[in-house]
Biopython code that builds the backbone (N, CA, C, O; Angstrom):
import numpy as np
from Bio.PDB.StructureBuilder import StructureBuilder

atoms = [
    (1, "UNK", "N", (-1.961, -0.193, 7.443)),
    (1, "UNK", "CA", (-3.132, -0.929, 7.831)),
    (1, "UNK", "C", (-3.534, -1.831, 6.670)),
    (1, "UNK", "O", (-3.529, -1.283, 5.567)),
    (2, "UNK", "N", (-3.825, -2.910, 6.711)),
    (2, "UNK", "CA", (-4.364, -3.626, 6.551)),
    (2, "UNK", "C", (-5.732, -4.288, 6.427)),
    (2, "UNK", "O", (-5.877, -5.171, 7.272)),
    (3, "UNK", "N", (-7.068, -4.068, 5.393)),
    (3, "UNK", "CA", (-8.274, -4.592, 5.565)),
    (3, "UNK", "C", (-8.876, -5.831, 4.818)),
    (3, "UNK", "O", (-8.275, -6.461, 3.948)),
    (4, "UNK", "N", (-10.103, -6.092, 5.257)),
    (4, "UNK", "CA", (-10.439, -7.332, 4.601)),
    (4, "UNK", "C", (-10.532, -7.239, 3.151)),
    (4, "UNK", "O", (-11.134, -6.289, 2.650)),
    (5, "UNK", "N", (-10.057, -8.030, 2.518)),
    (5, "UNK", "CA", (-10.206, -8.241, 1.259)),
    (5, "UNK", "C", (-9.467, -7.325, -0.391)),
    (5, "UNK", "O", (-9.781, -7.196, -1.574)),
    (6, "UNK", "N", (-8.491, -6.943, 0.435)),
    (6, "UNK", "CA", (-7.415, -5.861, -0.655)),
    (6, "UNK", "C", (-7.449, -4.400, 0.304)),
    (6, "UNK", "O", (-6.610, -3.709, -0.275)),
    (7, "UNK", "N", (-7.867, -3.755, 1.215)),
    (7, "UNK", "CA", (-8.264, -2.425, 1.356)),
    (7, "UNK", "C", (-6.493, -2.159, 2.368)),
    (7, "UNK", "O", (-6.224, -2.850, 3.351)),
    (8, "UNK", "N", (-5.518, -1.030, 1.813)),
    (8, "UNK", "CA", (-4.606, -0.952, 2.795)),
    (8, "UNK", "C", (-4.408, 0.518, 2.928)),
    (8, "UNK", "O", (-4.820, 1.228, 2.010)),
    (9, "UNK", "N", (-3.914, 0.980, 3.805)),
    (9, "UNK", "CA", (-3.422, 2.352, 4.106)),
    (9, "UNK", "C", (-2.024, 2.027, 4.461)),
    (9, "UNK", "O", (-1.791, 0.974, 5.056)),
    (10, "UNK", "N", (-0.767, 3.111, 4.043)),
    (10, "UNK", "CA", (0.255, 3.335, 4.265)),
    (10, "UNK", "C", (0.531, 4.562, 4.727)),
    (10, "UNK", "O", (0.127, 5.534, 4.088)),
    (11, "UNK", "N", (1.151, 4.705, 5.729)),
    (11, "UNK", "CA", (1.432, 6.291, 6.246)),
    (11, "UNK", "C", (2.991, 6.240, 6.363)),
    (11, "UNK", "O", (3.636, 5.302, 6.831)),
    (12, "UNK", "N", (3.498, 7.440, 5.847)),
    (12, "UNK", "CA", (4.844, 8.202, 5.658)),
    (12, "UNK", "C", (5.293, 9.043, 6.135)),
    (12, "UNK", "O", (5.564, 9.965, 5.365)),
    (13, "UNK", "N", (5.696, 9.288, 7.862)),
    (13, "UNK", "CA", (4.979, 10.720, 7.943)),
    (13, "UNK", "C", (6.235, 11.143, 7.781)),
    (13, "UNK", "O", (6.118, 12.333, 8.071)),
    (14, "UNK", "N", (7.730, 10.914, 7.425)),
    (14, "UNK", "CA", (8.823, 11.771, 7.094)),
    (14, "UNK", "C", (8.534, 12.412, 5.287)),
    (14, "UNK", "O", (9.225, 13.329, 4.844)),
    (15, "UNK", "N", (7.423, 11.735, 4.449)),
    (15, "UNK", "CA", (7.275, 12.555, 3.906)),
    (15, "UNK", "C", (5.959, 13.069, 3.815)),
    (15, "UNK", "O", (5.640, 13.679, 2.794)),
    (16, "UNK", "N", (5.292, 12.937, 4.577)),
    (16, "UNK", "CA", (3.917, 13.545, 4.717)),
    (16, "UNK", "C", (2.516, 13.156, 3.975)),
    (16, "UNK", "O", (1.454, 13.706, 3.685)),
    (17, "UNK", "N", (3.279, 11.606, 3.809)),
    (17, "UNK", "CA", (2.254, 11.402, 3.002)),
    (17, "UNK", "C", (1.184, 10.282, 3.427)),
    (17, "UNK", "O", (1.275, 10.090, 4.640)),
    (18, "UNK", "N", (0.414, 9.655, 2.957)),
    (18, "UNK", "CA", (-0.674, 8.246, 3.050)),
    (18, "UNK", "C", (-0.834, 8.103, 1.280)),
    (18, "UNK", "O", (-0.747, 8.894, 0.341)),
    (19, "UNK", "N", (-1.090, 6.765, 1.418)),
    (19, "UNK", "CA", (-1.155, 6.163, 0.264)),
    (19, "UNK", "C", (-2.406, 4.953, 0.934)),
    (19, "UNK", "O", (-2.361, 4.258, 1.950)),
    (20, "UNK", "N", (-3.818, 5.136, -0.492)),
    (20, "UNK", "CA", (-4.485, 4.378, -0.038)),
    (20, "UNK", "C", (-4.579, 3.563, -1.140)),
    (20, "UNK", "O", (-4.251, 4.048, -2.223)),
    (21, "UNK", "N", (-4.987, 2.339, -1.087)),
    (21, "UNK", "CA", (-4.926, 1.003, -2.441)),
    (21, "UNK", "C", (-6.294, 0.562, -1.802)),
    (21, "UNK", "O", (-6.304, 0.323, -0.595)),
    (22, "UNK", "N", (-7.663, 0.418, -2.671)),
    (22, "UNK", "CA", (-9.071, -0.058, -2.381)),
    (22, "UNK", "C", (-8.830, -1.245, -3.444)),
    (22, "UNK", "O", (-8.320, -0.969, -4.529)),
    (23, "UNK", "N", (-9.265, -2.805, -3.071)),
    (23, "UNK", "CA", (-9.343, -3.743, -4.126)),
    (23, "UNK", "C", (-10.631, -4.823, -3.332)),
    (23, "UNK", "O", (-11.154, -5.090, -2.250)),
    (24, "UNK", "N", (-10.636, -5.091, -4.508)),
    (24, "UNK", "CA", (-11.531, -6.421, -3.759)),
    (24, "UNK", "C", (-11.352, -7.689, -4.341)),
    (24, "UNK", "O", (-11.500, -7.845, -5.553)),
    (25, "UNK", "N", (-11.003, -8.749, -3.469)),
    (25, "UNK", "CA", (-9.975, -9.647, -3.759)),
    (25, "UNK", "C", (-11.626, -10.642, -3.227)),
    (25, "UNK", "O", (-12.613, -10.359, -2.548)),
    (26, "UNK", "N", (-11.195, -11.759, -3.931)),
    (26, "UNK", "CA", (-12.250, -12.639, -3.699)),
    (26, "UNK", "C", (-11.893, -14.051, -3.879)),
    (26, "UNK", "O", (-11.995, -14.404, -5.054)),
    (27, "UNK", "N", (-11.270, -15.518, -2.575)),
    (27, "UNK", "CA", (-11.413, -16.341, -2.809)),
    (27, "UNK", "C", (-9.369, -16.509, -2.749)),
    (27, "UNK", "O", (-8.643, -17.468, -3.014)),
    (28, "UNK", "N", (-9.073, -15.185, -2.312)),
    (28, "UNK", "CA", (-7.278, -15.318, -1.940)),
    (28, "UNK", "C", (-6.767, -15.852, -0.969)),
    (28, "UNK", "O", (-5.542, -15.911, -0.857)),
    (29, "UNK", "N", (-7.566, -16.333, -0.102)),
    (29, "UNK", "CA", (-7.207, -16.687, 1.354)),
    (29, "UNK", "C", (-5.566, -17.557, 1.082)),
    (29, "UNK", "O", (-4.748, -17.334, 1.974)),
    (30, "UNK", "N", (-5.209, -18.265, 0.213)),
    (30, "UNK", "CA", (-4.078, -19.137, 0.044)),
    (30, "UNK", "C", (-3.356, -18.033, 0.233)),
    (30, "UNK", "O", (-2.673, -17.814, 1.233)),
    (31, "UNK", "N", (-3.516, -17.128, -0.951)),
    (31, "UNK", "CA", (-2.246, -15.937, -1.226)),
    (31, "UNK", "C", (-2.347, -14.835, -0.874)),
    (31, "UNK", "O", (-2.225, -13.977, -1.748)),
    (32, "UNK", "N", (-2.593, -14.427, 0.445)),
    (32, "UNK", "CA", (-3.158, -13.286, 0.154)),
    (32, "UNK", "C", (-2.210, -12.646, 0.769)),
    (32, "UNK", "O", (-2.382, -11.434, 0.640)),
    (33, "UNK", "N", (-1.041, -12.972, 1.540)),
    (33, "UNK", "CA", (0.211, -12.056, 1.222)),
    (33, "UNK", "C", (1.296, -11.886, 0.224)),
    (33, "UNK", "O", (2.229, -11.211, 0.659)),
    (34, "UNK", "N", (1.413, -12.249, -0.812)),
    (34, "UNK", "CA", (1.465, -12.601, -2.250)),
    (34, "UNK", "C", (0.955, -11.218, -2.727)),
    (34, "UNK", "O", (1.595, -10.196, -2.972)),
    (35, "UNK", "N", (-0.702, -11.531, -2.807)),
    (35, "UNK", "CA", (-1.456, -10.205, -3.215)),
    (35, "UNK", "C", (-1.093, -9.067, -2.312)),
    (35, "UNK", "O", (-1.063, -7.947, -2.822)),
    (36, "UNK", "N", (-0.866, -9.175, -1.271)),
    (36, "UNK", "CA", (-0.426, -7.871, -0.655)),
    (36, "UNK", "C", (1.023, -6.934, -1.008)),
    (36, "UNK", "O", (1.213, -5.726, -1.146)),
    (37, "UNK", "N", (1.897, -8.113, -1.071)),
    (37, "UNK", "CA", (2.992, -7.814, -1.925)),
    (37, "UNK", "C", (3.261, -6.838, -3.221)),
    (37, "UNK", "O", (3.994, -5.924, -3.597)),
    (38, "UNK", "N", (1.977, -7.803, -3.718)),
    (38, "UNK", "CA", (1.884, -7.214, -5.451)),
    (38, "UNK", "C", (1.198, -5.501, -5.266)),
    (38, "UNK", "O", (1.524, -4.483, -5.877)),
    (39, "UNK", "N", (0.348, -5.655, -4.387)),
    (39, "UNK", "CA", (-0.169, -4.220, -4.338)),
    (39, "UNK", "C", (0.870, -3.354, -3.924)),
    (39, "UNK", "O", (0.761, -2.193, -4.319)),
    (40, "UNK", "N", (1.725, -3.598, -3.315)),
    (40, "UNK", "CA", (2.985, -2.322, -2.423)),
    (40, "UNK", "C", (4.026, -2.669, -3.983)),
    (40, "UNK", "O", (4.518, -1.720, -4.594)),
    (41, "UNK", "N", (4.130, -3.390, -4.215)),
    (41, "UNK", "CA", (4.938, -3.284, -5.571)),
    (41, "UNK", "C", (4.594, -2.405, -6.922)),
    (41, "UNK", "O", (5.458, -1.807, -7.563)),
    (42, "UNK", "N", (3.263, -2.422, -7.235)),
    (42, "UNK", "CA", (2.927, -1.699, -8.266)),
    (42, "UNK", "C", (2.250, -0.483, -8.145)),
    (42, "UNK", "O", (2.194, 0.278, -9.111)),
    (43, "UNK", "N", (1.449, -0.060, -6.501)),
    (43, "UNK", "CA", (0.771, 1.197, -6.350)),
    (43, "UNK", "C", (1.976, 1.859, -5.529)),
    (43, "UNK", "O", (2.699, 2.648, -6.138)),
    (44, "UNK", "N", (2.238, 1.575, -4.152)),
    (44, "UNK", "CA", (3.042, 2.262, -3.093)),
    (44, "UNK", "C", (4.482, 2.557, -3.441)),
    (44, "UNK", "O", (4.938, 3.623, -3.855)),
    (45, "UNK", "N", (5.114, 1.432, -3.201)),
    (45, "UNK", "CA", (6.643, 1.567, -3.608)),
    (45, "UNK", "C", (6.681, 2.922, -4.162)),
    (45, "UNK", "O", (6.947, 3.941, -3.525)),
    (46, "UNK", "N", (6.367, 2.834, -5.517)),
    (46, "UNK", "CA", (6.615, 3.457, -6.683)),
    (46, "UNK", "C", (6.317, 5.522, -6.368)),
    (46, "UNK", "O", (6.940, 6.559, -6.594)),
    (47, "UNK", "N", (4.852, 5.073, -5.675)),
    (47, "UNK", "CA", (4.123, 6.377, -5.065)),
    (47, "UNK", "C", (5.281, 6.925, -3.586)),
    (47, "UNK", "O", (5.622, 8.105, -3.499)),
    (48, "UNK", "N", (5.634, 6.126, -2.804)),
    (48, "UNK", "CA", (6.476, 6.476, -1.791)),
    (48, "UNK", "C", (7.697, 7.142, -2.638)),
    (48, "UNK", "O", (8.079, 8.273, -2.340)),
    (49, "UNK", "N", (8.268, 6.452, -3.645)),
    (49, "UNK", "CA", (10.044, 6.303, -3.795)),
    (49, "UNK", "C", (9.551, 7.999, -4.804)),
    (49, "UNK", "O", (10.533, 8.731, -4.924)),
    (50, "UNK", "N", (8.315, 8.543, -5.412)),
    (50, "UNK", "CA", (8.071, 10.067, -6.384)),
    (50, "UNK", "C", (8.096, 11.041, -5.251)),
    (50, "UNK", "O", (8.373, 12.240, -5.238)),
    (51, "UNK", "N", (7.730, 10.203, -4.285)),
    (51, "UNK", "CA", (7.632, 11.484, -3.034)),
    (51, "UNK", "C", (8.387, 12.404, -2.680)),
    (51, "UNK", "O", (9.400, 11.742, -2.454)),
    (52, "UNK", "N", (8.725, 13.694, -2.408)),
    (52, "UNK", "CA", (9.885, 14.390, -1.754)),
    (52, "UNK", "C", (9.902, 14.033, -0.502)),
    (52, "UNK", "O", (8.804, 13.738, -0.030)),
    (53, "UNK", "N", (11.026, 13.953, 0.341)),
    (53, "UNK", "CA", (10.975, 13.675, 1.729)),
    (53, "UNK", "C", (10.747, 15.427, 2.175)),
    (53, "UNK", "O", (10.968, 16.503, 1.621)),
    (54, "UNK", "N", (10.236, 15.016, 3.371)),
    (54, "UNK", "CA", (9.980, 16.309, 4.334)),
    (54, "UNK", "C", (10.711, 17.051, 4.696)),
    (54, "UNK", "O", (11.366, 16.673, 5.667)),
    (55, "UNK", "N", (11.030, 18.550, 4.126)),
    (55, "UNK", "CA", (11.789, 19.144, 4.800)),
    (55, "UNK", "C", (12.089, 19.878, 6.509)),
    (55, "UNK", "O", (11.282, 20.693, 6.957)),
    (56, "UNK", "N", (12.651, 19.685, 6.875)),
    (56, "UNK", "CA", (13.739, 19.786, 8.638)),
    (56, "UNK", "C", (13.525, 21.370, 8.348)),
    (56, "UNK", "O", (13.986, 22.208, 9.123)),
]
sb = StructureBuilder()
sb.init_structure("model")
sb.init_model(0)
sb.init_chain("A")
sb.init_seg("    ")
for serial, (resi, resn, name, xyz) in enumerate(atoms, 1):
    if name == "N":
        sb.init_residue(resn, " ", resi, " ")
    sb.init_atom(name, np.array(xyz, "f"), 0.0, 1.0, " ", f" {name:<3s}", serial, name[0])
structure = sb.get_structure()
């Protein structure tokens, strides 16, 4: 998900997880998938790829 102004939720459910990123972005309208980018690059990615996957 996706909210106004930096706010996203990611859900994982093979590993059971959510990942939430709160920002407040002000005046991005040009870039603001750019900035969305940058946030899954430096909070999520990183938080998804430490995760254990779910065990079967």
């Amino acid at each position: 998900m996706w909210g106004y102004g930096g706010q996203f939720v990611w859900v994982v459910p093979d590993r059971q997880l959510v990942v939430v990123s709160q920002a407040h972005w002000r005046g991005v309208r040009d870039y603001a998938f750019e900035q969305a980018g940058r946030v899954a690059d430096l909070v999520v990615r990183p938080v998804i790829a430490a995760a254990r996957p779910m065990r079967r």
